[in-house]
N, C-alpha and C positions, 0 to 999 in steps of 0.2 A: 505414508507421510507425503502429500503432494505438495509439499513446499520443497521439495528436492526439485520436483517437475517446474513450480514456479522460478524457483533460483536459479535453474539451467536454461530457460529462457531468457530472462531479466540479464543473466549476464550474455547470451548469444547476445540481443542487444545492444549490451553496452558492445561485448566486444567489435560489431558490425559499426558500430557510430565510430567506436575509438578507431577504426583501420578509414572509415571512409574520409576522415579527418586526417590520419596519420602519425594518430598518437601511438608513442612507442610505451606508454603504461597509463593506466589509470589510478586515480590518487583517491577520488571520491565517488562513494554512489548515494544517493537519494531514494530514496521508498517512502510514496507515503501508502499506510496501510490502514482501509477504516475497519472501525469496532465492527463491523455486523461483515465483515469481510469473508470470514470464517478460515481465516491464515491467522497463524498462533505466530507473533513475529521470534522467539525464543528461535521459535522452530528453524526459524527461515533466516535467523543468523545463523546457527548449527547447518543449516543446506549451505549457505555463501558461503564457506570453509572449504565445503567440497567441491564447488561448481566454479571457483573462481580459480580453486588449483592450477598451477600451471599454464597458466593463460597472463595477460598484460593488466588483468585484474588481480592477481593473487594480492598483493601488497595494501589492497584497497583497503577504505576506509568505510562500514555499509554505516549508513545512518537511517533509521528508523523513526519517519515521523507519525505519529499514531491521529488518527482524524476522529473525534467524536462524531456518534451518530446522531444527525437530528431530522426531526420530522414536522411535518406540516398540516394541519388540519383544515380542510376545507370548507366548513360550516363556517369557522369565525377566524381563519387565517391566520393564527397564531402558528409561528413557528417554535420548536421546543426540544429539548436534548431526549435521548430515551438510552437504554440499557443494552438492552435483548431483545428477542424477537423480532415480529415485521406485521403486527399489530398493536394501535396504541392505543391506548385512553388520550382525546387532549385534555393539559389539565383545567384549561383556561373552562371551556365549557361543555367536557365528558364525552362528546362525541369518539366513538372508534373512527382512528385513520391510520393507513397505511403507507402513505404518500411520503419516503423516504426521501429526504433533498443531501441526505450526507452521512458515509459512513460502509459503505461499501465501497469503496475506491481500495483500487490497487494498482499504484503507477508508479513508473520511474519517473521521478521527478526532479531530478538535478544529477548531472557529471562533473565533475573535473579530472581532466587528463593531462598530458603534458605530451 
């Protein structure tokens, strides 16, 4: 399960912001995670259980925001949501592209601490 390895960084992290600020807890975390990521977020709430254990995170709040994948065709510029993989059909006019502009992101993206 390497969302244990991602949730133990994500919180070294936070906990590294929250001390260089001088927050004595943290209230809120942010993730956003996209579809073709390949972190299953179930997963990586069940890691933030353990990895926040015992730290100025424990109490936290993880919020998960999911990023659809979209991609972009370069014959006729349409951009377009996709599923799976990291080969497309566009639908506009059938060309295969790969040219991912979204959906592979995995970031912290918002704190609140106190």
């Amino acid at each position: 399960m390497h969302e244990l390895g991602i949730m133990e960084s994500a919180i070294g992290a936070v906990l590294r912001e929250a001390r260089a600020r001088g927050a004595m807890r943290v209230h809120r975390i942010v993730l956003r995670i996209g579809t073709l990521s390949g972190v299953e977020p179930e997963a990586l709430r069940f890691a933030f259980d353990v990895a926040a254990a015992d730290t100025l995170a424990a109490t936290a709040t993880l919020d998960i925001e999911n990023v659809p994948a979209r991609a972009h065709c370069s014959a006729c510029h349409e951009e377009f949501g996709v599923e799976t993989g990291f080969i497309f059909t566009c639908p506009r006019c059938g060309q295969l592209c790969g040219d991912i502009r979204q959906g592979r992101e995995l970031e912290l993206s918002h704190l609140e601490m106190s």
